[in-house]
KOLLUMTI-963821 format. One record per atom (N, C-alpha, C): residue in one letter; x, y, z. Coordinates in steps of 0.001 Angstrom, whole numbers, plus 500000, padded with zeros to 6 digits. Each point is the difference from the previous one (the first is absolute). Example, Ala and Ser with C-alpha at 12.3 -4.5 7.8 and 13.67 -1.06 7.14 Angstrom:
<tordrens>
A513190494310507800 A499110501190500000 A500900501200500000 S499650501050499280 S500820501190500060 S499230501090500730 
</tordrens>
This chain:
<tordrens>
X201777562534607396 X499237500515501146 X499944501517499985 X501347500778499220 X499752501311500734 X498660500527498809 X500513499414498706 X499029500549499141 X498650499300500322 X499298499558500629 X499196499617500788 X499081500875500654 X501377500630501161 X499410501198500741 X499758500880499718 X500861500250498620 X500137501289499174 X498685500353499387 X499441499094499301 X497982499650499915 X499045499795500908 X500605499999501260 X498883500092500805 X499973501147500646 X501348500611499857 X500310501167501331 X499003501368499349 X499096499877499149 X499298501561500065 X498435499368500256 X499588499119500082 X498425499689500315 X499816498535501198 X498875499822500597 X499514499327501069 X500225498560499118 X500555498894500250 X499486498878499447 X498680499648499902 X499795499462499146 X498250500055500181 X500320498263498380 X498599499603500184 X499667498927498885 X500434500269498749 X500524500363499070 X499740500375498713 X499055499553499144 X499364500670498569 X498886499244499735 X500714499640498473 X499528499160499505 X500437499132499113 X500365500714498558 X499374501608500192 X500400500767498876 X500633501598500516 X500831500608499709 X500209501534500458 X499197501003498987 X499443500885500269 X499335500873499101 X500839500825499706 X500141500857498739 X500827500549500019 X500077501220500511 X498769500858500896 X500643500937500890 X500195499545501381 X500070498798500009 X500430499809501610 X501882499956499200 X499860498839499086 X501716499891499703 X500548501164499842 X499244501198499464 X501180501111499928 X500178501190501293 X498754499659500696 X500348500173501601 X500776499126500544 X500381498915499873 X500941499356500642 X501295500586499502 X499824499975498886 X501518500552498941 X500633501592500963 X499164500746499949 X500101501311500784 X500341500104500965 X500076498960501399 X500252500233501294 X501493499534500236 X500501500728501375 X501305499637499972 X500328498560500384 X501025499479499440 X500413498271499491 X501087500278501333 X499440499582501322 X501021500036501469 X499677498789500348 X501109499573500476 X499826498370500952 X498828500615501257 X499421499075500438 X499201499809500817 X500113500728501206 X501474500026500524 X500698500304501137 X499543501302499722 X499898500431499158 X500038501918500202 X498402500236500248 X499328499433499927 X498581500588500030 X499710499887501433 X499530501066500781 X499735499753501594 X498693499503499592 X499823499537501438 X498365499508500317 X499061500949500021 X499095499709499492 X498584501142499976 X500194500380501257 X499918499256501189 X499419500695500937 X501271500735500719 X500829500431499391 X500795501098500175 X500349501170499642 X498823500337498341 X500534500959499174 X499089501040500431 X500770500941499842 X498727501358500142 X500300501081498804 X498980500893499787 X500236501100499346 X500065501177500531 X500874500421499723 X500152501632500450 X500525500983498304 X499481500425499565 X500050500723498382 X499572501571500082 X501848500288500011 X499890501377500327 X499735500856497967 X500062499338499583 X499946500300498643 X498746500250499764 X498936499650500643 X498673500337499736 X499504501596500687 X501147500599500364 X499861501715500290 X499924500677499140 X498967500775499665 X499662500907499152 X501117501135499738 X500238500602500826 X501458500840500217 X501055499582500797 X500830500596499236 X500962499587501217 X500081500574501633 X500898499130500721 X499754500314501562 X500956500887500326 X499573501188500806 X500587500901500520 X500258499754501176 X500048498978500750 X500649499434501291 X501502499505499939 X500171499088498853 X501200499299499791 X500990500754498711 X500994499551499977 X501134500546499157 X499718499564498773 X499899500585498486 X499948499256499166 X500983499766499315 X500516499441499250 X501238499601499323 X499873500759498303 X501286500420499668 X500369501208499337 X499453499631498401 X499429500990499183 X499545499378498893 X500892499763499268 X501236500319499601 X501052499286499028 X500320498289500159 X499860499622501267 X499794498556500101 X499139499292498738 X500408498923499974 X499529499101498729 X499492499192500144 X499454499677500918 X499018498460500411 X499193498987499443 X500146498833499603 X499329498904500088 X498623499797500217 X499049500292499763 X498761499899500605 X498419499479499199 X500825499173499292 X499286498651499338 X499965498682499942 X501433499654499714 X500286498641500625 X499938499250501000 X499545498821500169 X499348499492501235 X501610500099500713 X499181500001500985 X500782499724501511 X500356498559500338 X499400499248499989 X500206498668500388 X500721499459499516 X501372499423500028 X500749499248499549 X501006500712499109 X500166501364500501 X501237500746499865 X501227500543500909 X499961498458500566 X501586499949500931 X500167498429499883 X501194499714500225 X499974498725499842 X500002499203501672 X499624498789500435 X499608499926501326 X501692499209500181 X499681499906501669 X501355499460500096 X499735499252501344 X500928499134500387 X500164499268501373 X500395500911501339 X501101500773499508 X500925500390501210 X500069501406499806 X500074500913501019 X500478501555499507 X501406500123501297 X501381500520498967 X500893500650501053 X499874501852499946 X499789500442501229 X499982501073499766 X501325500903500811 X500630500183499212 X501421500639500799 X499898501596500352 X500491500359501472 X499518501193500482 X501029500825499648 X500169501058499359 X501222500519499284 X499695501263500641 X499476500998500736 X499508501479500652 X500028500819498570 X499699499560498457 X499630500609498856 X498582499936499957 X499530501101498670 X498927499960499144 X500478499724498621 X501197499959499748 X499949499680498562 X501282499479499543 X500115499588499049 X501756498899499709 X499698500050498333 X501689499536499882 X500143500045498689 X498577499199498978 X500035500557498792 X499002498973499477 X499737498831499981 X501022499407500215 X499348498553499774 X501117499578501495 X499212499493501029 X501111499531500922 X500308498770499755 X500023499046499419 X500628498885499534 X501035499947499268 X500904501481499738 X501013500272499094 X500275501113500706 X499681500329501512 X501263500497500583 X500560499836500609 X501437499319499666 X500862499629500513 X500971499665501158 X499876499603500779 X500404499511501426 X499179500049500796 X498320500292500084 X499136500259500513 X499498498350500812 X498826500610500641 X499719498028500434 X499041499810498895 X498915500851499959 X499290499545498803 X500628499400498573 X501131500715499544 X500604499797498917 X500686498649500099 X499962499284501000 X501256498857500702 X498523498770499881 X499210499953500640 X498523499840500389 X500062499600498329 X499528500808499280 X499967499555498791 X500333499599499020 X501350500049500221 X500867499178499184 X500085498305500210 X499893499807501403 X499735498575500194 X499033499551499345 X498643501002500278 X498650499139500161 X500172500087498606 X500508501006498784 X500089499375498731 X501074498542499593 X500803499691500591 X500346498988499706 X499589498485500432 X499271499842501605 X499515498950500103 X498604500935500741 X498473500664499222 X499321499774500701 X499259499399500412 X499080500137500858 X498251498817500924 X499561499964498798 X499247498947500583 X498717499994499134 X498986500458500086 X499883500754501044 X499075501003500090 X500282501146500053 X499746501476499295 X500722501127499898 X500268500984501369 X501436500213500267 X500882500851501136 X499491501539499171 X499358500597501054 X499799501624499347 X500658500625501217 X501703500663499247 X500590500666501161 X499847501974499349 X499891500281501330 X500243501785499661 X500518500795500978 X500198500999499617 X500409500947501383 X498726500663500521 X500409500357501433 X498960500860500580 X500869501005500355 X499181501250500561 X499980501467501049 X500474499478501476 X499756498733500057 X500153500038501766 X501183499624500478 X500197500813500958 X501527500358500637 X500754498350500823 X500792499631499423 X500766498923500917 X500476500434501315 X499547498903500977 X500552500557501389 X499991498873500571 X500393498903499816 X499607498226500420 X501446500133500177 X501039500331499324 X501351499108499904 X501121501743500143 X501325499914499473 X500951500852500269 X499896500764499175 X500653501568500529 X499960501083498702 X500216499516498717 X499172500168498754 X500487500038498724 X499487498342499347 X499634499663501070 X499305498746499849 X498599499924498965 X498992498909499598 X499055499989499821 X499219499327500588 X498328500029500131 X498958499115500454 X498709499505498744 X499995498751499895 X499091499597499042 X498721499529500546 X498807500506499802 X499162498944500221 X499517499076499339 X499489498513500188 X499796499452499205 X498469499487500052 X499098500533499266 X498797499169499812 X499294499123499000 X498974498690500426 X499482499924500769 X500713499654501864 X501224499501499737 X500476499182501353 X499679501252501183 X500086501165499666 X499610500978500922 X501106500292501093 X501107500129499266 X501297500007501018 X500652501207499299 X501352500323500732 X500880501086499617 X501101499883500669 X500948499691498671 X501421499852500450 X500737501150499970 X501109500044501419 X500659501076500124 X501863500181499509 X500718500805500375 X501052500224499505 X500238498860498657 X500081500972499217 X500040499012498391 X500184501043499449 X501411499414499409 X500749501222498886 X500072498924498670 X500675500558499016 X499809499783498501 X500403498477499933 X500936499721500919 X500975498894499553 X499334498774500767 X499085500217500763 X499100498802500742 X499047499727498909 X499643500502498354 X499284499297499200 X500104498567500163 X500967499293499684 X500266498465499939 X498814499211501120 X500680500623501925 X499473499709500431 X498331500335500533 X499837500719499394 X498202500231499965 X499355499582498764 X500695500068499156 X499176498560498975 X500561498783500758 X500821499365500090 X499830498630500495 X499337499750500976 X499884500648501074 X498913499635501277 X498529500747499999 X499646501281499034 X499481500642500239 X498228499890498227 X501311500382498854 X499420499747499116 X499485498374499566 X501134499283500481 X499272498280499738 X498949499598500704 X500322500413501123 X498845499432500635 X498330499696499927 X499924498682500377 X498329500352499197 X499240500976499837 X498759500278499728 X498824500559500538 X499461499934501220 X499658500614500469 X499184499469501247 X498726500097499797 X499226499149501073 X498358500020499746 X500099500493501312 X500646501158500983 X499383500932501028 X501485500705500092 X499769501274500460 X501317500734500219 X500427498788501382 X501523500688499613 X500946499073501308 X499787500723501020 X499760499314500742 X499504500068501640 X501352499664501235 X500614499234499256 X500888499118501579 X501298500642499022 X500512500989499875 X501604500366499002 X500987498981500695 X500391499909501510 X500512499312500022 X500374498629499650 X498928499465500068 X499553498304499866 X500397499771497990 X499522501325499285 X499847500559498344 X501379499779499728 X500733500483500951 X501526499990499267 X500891499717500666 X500193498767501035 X500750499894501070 X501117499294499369 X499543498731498568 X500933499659499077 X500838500574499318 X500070501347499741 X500431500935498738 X501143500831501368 X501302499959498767 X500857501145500668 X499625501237498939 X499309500776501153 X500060501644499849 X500948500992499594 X500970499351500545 X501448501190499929 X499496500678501413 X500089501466499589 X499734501425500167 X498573500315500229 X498890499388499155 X499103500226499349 X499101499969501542 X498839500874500152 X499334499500501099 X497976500268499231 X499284499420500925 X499181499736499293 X498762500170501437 X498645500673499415 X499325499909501096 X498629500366498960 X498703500159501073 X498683499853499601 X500016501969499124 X499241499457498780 X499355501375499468 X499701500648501083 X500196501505500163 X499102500794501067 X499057500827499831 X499523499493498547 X498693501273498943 X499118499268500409 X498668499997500667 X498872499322499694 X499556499917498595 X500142501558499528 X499709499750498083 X501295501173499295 X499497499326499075 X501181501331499070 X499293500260498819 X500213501261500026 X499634500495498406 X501395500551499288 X499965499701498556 X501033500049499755 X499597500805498688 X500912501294499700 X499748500986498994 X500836499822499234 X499506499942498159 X501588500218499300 X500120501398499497 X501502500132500285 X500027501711499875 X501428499825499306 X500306498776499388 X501370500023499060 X499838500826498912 X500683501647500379 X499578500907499121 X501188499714498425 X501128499206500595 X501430499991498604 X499328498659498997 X498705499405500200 X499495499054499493 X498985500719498933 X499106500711500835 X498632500947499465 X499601501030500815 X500071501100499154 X499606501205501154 X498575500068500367 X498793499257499653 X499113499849500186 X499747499240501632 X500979498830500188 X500236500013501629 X500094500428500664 X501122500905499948 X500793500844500046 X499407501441500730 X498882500219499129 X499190501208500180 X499106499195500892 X499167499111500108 X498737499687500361 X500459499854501502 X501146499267499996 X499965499256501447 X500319501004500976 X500708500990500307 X499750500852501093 X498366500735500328 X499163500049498851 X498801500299499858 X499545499155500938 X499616498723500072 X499670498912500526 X500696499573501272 X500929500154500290 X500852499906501289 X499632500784500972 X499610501744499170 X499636500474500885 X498402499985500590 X499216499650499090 X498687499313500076 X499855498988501231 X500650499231499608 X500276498114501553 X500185501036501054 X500953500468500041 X500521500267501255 X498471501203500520 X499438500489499476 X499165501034500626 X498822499090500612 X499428498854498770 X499126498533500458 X500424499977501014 X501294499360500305 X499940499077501195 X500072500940501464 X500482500966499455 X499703501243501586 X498404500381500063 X499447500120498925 X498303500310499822 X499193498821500670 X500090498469500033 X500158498890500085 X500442499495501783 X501235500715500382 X500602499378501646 X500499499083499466 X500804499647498959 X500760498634499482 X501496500371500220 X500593498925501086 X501539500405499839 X500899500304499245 X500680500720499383 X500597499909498921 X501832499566500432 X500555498758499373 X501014499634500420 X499910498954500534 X500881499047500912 X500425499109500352 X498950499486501480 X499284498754499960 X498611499961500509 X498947500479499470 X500206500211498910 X498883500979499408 X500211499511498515 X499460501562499035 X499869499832498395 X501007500752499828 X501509499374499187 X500664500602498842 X499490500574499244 X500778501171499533 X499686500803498471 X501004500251499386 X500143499444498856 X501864499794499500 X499864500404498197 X500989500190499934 X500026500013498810 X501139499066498963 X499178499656498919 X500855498427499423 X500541500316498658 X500635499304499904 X500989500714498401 X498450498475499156 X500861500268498713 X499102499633499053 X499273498787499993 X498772500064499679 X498991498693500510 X499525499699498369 X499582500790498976 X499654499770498873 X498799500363499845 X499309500746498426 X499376500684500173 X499801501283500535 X501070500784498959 X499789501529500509 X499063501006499573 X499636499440499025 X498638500520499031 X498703499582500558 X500051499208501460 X498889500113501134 X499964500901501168 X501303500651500223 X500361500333500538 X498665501183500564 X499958499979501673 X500687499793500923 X500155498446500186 X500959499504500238 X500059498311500658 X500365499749501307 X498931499533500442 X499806499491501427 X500522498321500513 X500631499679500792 X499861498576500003 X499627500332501997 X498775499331500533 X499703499763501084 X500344498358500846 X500923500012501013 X500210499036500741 X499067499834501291 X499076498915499797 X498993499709501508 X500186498693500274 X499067499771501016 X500450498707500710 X501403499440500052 X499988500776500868 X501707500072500362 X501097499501499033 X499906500491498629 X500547499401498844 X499894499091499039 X498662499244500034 X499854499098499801 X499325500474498561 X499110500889500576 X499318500340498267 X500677501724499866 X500048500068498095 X501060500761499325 X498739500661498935 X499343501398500134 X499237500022498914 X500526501330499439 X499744499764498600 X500679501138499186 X498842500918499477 X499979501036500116 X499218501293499108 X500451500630499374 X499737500553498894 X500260501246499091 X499073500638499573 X500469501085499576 X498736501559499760 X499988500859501345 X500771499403500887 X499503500611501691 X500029501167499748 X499114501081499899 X500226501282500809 X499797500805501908 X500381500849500120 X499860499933501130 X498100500257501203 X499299499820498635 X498403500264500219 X500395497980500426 X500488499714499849 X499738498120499997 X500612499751501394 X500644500804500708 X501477499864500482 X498794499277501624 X498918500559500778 X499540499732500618 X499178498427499812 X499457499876499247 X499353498823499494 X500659498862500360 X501495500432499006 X500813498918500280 X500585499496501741 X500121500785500423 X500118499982501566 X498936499516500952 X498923500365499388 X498735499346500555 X499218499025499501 X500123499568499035 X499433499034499453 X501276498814499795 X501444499698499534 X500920499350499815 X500792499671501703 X500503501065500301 X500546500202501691 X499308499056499968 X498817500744500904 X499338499983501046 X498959498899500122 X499641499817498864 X498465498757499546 X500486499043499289 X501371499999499225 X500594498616499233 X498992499744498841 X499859501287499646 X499146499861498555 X500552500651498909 X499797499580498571 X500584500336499077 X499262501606498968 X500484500403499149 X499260501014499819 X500140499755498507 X498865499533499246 X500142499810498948 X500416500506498655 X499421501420500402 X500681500826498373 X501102500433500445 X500862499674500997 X501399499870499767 X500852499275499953 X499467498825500105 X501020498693500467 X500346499298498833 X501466500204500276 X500910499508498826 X500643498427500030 X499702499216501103 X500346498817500180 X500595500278501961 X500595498047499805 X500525499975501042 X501803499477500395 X499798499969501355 X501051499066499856 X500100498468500132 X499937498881499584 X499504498628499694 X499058499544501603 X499537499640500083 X499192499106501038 X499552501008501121 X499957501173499238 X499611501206500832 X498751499825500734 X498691499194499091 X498908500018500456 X499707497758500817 X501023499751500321 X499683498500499942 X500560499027499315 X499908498992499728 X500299498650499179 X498534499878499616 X500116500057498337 X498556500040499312 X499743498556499952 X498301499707501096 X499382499257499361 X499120499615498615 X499518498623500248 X498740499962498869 X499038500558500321 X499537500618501075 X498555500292500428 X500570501253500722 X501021500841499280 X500139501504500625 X499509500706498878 X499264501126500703 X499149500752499167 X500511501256499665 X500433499854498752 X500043501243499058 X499831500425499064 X499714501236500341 X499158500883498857 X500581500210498941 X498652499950499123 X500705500273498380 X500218501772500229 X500524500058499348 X501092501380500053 X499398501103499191 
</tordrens>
């Protein structure tokens, strides 16, 4: 089945005809080979192509020419998609290189399990910028999406118990709504648990001990959002739009990397190339309209756009 989707996920199903020509086959050969799930629906994509500027823009910041960028390889289907995101609020921008090997950490704890028994559908955990304040000094707060929740006081040694109640748990087909009713079975400990309070999140990677190309870009861009959403009247913060910054997502040679959270968590879309000429678009066209922006979109997060029918329409790519 998946290799299935894997052939259908870059063009519309349509009849086939009893022979392929060979420049349709080597147009087929050429496009990106993504399960189905990643392609949004036509009637969501838009273009916004700041690359078609003759000069560059003297409004926005540009990013430094020693940078080394990426800027051939398709976009599509250069992240890998996943079921679940934990995002742990650490009040950093940046952590050792690889946080899955530093040591006593939650992420590092987080991943050591999920390497020994993980889902079957892929756990994408990382750190964020945003400050814990749910639980006791020195504590942590994770959010978890799609379920659209955020657990509070959680230190290193509650790994066990947030994979067993937290990481097993199914998927959901809608964020949790009733927490109580969600987990009235499960002993918590310590642990306390309540509704996301982001309407959306954008999430920046700026893991500079990974690639300084993050590193560099993402305060560029941070400071970009944040001027949007005051230019805009968009809350910034809690009832409102997060602006955070995320340790490593993959793909730093796309870099800037964007991952946008809308519908209240439910859909996860990734960009790269962002500069901060894009930084509005994305706020107004992704935010605000739940539309995708094509020459940047790097995938999603699984069932971002639906449960794909036979008669859902999408565009060949």
């Amino acid at each position: 089945m998946a290799s299935l989707l894997k052939s259908l996920g870059s063009f519309i199903a349509s009849s086939p005809s009893s022979e392929t020509k060979p420049e349709l086959k080597a147009e087929k050969e050429s496009e990106p080979q993504v399960e189905i799930d990643q392609i949004p629906p036509e009637e969501i994509l838009t273009t916004k192509d700041c690359e078609s500027c003759v000069e560059e823009c003297d409004e926005h910041q540009q990013y430094p020419s020693y940078l080394d960028f990426d800027t051939e390889s398709p976009l599509l289907g250069s992240m890998s998609p996943y079921g679940r995101h934990f995002m742990i609020s650490t009040a950093k921008s940046d952590w050792k290189e690889r946080i899955e090997e530093d040591e006593g950490t939650l992420a590092a704890n987080l991943h050591a399990l999920l390497a020994k028994k993980p889902m079957s559908w892929r756990t994408f955990i990382t750190n964020t910028s945003l400050v814990p304040h749910l639980g006791e000094h020195g504590t942590l707060d994770i959010v978890i999406l799609p379920d659209n929740i955020i657990i509070g006081n959680v230190t290193p040694d509650d790994a066990q118990l947030v994979y067993d109640v937290f990481v097993k748990m199914p998927l959901p087909t809608q964020p949790v709504l009733d927490i109580q009713k969600t987990f009235k079975d499960f002993n918590l400990a310590e642990l306390k648990v309540y509704p996301n309070p982001y309407e959306n999140m954008i999430l920046i990677c700026s893991h500079r001990k990974r690639d300084k190309r993050c590193g560099v870009t993402a305060p560029i861009l941070n400071r970009e959002f944040d001027h949007v959403l005051r230019e805009l009247d968009i809350h910034d913060g809690e009832g409102g739009t997060s602006v955070s910054m995320v340790s490593h997502v993959g793909g730093h040679k796309f870099a800037g990397n964007v991952i946008c959270y809308i519908n209240k968590g439910k859909t996860g879309i990734w960009y790269g190339r962002v500069k901060a000429c894009h930084c509005h678009a994305i706020v107004q066209e992704t935010l605000l309209n739940g539309k995708v922006i094509k020459e940047l979109y790097r995938g999603a997060m699984n069932h971002s756009f639906g449960d794909v029918k036979p008669s859902c329409h999408r565009i060949k790519w």
